[in-house]
N, C-alpha and C positions, 0 to 999 in steps of 0.2 A: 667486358663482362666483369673482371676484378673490380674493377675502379665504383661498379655498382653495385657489386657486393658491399663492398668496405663503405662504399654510402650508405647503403640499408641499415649494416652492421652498426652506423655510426648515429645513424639516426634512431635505431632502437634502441641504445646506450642513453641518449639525450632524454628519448621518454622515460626508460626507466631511471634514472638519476632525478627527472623532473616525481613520479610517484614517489619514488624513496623520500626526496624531502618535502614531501607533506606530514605535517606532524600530526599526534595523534588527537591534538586537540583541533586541527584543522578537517580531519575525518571524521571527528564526532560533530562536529559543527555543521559539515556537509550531510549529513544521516541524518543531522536533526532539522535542517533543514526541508530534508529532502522528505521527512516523515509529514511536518509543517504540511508542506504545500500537498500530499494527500489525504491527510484530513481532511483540509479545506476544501478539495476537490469531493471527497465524501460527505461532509457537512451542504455543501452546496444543492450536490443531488440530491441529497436528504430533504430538505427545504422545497426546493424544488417537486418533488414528489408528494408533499403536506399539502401544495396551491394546488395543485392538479388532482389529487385526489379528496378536497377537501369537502364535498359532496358525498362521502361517503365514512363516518364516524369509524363506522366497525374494522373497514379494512386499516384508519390511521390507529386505531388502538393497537389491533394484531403486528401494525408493521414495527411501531412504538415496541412493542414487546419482542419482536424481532431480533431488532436492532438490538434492545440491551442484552438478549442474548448470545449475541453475535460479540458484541464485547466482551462478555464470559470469556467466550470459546475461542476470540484473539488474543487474551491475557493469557488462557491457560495454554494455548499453540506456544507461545514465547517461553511459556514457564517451564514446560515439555522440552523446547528446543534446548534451555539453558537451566536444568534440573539442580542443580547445584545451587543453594542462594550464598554460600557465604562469601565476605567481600574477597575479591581477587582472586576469585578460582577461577574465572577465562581470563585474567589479564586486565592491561587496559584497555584491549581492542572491543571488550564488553558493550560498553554503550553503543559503539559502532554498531554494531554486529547487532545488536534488540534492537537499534531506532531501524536498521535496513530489515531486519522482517517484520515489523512493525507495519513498514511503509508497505511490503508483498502484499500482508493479508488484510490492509486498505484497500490497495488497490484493485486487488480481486473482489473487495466487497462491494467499491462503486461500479466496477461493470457487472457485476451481479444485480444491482438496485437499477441501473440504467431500462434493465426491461422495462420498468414501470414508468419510464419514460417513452421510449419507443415505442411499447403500444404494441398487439397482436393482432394478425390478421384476422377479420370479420370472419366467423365460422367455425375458429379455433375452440374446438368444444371443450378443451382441457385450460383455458386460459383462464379459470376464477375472475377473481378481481380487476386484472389486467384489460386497462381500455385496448378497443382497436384504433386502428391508425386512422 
């Protein structure tokens, strides 16, 4: 039982020794990456949602206007979160830190948009715009 402790003990030493030396230009790099690829997961669905609903003008204008509003109100989430502008008031873990909620309230926004991919069941009397499956 000791001998598997002091493994444990020895291997969570190894993880954390491996985070510690990630520098901070290597986690801002990882955020911004990581921000990258949900955009493009958001930009996709977006697109995606233009061909499919492109039969229908009114609803791509409202969602068009949607959408920039939705951007508003992720800028100003971030700017909420991190209220302070002048340089170096959180440090340098900053950019981290803005690209990873950045990336959250992406990511909540593509599965929010996905409905209009999925589609609502036929009958749904509250469904607007939303085609059925």
């Amino acid at each position: 039982m000791m001998r598997i402790t002091m493994l444990a003990g020895a291997l969570l030493l190894a993880v954390a020794a491996g985070v510690c030396a990630q520098s901070q230009r290597d986690m801002d790099q990882t955020a911004g990456t990581d921000l990258g690829t949900a955009d493009k997961e958001l930009n996709g669905v977006f697109q995606e949602i233009l061909k499919k609903y492109a039969d229908d003008p009114a609803f791509i204008t409202k969602l068009r206007a949607a959408q920039r509003a939705w951007i508003a109100l992720r800028d100003a989430e971030l700017a909420a979160s991190y209220p302070h502008a002048e340089p170096g008031y959180y440090g340098s873990v900053y950019p981290t830190c803005a690209a990873n909620r950045l990336a959250e309230l992406t990511r909540a926004r593509t599965n929010d948009l996905r409905r209009w991919l999925v589609g609502t069941e036929e009958g749904d009397v509250c469904a607007g715009a939303l085609k059925t499956k």
